[in-house]
C-alpha positions, 0 to 999 in steps of 0.5 A, a space after each residue: 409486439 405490444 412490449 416494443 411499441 410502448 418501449 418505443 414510444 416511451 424512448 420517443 416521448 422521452 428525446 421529444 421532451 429533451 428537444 422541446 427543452 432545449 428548443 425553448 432554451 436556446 432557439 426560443 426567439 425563432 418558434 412561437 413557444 409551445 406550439 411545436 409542443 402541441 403538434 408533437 403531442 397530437 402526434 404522439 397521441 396516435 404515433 402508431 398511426 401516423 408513422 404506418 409506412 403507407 401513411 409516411 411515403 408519398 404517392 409522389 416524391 418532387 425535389 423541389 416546388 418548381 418540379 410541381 406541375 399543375 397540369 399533370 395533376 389537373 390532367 389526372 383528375 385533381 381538383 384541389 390543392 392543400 398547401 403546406 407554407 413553411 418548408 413548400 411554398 416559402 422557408 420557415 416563416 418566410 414573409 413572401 413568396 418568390 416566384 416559383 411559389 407565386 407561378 404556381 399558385 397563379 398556374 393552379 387558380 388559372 387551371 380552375 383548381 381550388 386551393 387551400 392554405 393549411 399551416 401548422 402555425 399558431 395564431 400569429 402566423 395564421 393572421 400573417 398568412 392571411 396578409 401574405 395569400 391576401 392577393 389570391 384566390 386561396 383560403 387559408 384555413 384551421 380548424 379547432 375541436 371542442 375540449 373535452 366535457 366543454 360546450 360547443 360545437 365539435 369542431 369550427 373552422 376559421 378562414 382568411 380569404 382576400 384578406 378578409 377574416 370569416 372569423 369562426 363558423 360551425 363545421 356541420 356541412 352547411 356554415 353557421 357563423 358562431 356568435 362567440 368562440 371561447 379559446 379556452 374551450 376548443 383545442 387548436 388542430 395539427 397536422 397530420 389530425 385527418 380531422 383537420 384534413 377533412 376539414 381543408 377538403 371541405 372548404 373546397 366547396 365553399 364559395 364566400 363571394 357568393 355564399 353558395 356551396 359548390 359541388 363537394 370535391 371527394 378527397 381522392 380528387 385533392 392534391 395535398 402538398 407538403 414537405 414533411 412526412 409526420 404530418 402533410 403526407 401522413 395526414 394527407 394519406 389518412 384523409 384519402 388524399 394525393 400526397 406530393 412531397 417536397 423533398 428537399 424542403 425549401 430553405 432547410 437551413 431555416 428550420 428551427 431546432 425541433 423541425 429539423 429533428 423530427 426531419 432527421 426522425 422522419 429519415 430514420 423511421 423510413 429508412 428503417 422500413 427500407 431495410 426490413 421491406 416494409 417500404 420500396 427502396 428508391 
């Protein structure tokens, strides 16, 4: 057993190399550089894990975001959304929200449900999602971890709200903003990283127009929605959250090179525990 598993992630170490070469080669306008690279290798580092077949099969599988009711989810007890971007509420790095994205984000607020943006992104997308979400009450959220044998707080936390950037705060239950943040210091944290998961749960409870904390909202009352099952559902599954998977992603065609690979390995890995058993047949 031990043999085939590092056989398979040997074999999976050496497609995703091959892919991210050809990904820089030819699509390399369309991704910000290295930063699949980076969610890949996060991934990769607790592979078994994440693609467990209770961490990659969502607790509810929709078609499409218009499929998404709010009330049922508020009806059943959720209290908080965290919303993938690309692929749930916009293609890929889309610019705007069309009105389905933007009748359910205003149906979620108007239901008293806390929402979160939380992105895969890089720096530069982030900032631009802080100037798309600007005009709701929505915070868009990452979180950072501490390299190894650097100095620092574990993990900090940076969120865009009406537009405003909180810059970086200490995550440590009460919020201390950071004097200084050194990038060099601090790993950027991807999905499906339950820490990162964590970390959107907790901004639930954070009220920046007052600076009060609210009541903590348990991870089983949050919605998290997504459409990729590597790292929304599977991060979201791992954090103890609902898992709402959007299936297909919006505006697939937009995906670049190494999104619709992991997708079609995705497909192929569920599709392999359906044969065996592992995962009920639809």
């Amino acid at each position: 057993m031990l043999f085939c598993k590092t056989t398979l992630n040997m074999l999976l170490n050496i497609f995703l190399n091959q892919m991210i070469f050809l990904a820089v080669m030819t699509d390399l306008k369309r991704y910000e550089q290295f930063d699949y690279l980076h969610t890949f290798l996060q991934f990769l580092k607790r592979f078994p894990t994440n693609i467990r077949p209770k961490n990659l099969v969502a607790q509810k599988t929709i078609s499409s975001l218009a499929a998404l009711s709010i009330d049922n989810l508020a009806l059943n007890g959720i209290k908080g959304i965290i919303w993938d971007v690309d692929g749930t509420l916009v293609g890929y790095h889309g610019k705007s929200l069309d009105e389905t994205a933007r009748e359910k984000l205003e149906q979620s607020i108007a239901a008293g449900l806390q929402n979160v943006i939380l992105s895969n992104s890089g720096e530069e997308r982030f900032n631009e999602l802080g100037r798309i979400f600007a005009g709701y009450d929505v915070k868009v959220a990452c979180g950072y971890q501490r390299k190894k044998n650097a100095i620092g707080p574990l993990y900090v936390t940076r969120v865009i709200y009406h537009g405003e950037d909180t810059c970086f705060y200490e995550d440590i239950g009460r919020r201390k903003q950071l004097v200084s943040f050194d990038p060099l210091n601090y790993k950027k944290l991807k999905k499906p990283n339950p820490d990162l998961i964590d970390i959107a749960v907790r901004e639930m409870s954070n009220d920046y127009s007052t600076s009060h904390q609210m009541p903590a909202i348990p991870s089983y009352q949050i919605a998290m929605v997504g459409d990729k099952a590597f790292t929304d559902i599977s991060g979201g599954n791992q954090a103890g959250c609902f898992t709402v998977q959007i299936k297909p992603p919006m505006q697939p065609k937009k995906d670049p090179i190494l999104a619709r690979v992991g997708r079609a390995l995705e497909y192929g890995i569920l599709a392999v525990y359906r044969a065996v058993g592992l995962v009920k047949k639809k």
